[in-house]
N, C-alpha and C positions, 0 to 999 in steps of 0.2 A: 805475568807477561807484560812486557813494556807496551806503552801504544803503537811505537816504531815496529814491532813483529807482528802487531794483529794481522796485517792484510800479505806481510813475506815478497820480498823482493830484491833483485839483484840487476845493480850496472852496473859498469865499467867504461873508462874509456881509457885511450891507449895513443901513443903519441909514433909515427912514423917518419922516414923521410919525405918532406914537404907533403904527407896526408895525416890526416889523423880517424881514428874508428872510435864511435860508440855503442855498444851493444846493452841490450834489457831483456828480462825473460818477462815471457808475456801472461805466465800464472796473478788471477786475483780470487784469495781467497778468505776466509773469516776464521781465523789460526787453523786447523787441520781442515775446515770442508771449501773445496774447492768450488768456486762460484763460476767461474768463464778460464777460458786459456787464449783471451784476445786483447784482454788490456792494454792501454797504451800507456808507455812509461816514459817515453823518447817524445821530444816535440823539437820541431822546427821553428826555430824564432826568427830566422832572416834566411838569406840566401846560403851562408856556408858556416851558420850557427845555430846549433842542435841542443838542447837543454833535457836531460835526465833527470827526472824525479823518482824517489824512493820515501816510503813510510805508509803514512796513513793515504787510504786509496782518496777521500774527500779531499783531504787537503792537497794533494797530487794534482786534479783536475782545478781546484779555486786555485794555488799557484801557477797552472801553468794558464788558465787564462787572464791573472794578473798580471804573468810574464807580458803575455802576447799583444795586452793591451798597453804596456810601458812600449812595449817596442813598437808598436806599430805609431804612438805618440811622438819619440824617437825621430824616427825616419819622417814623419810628417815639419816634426818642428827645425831638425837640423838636413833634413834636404843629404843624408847619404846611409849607405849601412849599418848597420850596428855590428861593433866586435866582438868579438868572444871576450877579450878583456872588459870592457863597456858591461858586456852583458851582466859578469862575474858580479861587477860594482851594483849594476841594479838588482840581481838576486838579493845582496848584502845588504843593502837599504830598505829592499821590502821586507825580507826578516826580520832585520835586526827592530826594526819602527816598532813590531808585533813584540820584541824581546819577554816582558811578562803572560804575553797567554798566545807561545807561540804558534804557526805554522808545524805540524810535526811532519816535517818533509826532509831528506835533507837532498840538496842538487847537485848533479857533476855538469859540468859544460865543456865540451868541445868544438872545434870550430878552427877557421882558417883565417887569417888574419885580410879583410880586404883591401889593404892597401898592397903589405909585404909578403900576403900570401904565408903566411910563417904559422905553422900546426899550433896551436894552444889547446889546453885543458883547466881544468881547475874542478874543485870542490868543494862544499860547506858545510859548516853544520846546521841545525836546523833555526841559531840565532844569526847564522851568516858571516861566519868567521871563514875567510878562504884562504883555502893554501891553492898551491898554483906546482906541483911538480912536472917534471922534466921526463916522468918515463909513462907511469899510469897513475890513474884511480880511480878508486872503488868506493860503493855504497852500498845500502840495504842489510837483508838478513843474512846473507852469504860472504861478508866481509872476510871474515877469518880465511874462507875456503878459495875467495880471490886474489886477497894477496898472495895465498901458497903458490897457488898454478899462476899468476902473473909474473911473481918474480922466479919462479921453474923456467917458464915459456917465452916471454919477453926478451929480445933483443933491440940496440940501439939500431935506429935507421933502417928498418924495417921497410921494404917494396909494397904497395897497396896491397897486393893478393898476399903477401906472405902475413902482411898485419890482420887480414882479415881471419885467415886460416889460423893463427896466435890468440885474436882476441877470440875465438868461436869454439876455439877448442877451450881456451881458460874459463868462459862461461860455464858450457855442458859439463864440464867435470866438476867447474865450484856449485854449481846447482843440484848436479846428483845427489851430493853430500849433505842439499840442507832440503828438507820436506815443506818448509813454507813457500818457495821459487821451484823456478821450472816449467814444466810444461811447453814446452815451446821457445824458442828465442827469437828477435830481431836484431839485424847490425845492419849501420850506417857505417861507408866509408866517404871520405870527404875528401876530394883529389880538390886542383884550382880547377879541372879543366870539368870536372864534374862529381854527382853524389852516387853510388852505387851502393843499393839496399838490398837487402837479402833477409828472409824468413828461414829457420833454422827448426826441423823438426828436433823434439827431446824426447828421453821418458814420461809418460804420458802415467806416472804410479806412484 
């Protein structure tokens, strides 16, 4: 079993008209025995930028309070927000620096752009190599099962409730399919004018 499957995990985010959604299921476990269904996988690094971590559960929390402390350095040294673009670049640097005995994480990021307001996504892999597309992406154990149901479900220019109702369904059905994720899900949705979050009962077997 790879290190990436020990603990089982699944995000996604999803790109809509001027919003964007990330969603995580909240199972952490140690390959089949399930330890909690409350884990946090999603973190908030600024105002309208959300950082998803998937992989090993340790390295998930030491990332994301390395993120939260680049960022909060950030905003103190340059005096405004950080972007989800910005952000991308600092996941990328702090991986990649680790490149021989990496982070085994890999991160998606969404977020809203704070000048132009404009949805961004992006994703890495666990040395910080980022692609940036245009519709979704996906990480974790559930990979295979969320691009099916993304690109099934997904439409361009998606209304906030309608992206939500997309990404929530493409979750629950990618996670049915894989025994490591699950349990439960959370989704962000990230409008300019505000963040609306939501807890998602699942199969709980």
């Amino acid at each position: 079993m790879s290190v990436m499957e020990i603990n089982g995990s699944a995000v996604v985010a999803m790109m809509g008209k001027d919003c964007v959604a990330i969603a995580s299921d909240r199972r952490f476990g140690v390959q089949a025995q399930t330890v909690s269904c409350d884990f946090q996988k999603i973190f908030q690094m600024s105002d309208k930028v959300f950082v998803g971590l998937t992989g090993l559960a340790t390295d998930i929390i030491t990332v994301s309070q390395r993120l939260k402390f680049r960022s909060n350095i950030y905003k103190l040294k340059e005096h405004r927000e950080l972007s989800p673009k910005t952000m991308t670049a600092v996941i990328s640097n702090l991986l990649y620096e680790r490149r021989f005995g990496p982070y085994f994480c890999e991160p998606i990021v969404a977020g809203l752009d704070p000048v132009t307001g404009k949805p961004y996504i992006s994703g890495s892999d666990l040395i910080g190599c980022p692609v940036e597309p245009s519709d979704f992406v996906v990480a974790g154990t559930s990979t295979d099962q969320l691009f099916g149901m993304c690109e099934a479900v997904w439409r361009p220019d998606l209304e906030p409730e309608d992206l939500f109702e997309t990404i929530s369904q493409a979750l629950l059905s990618a996670v049915d399919r894989d025994a490591l994720a699950g349990w439960g899900a959370i989704v962000h949705v990230i409008e300019k004018g505000r963040i609306t979050t939501r807890t998602l009962k699942g199969r709980m077997d």
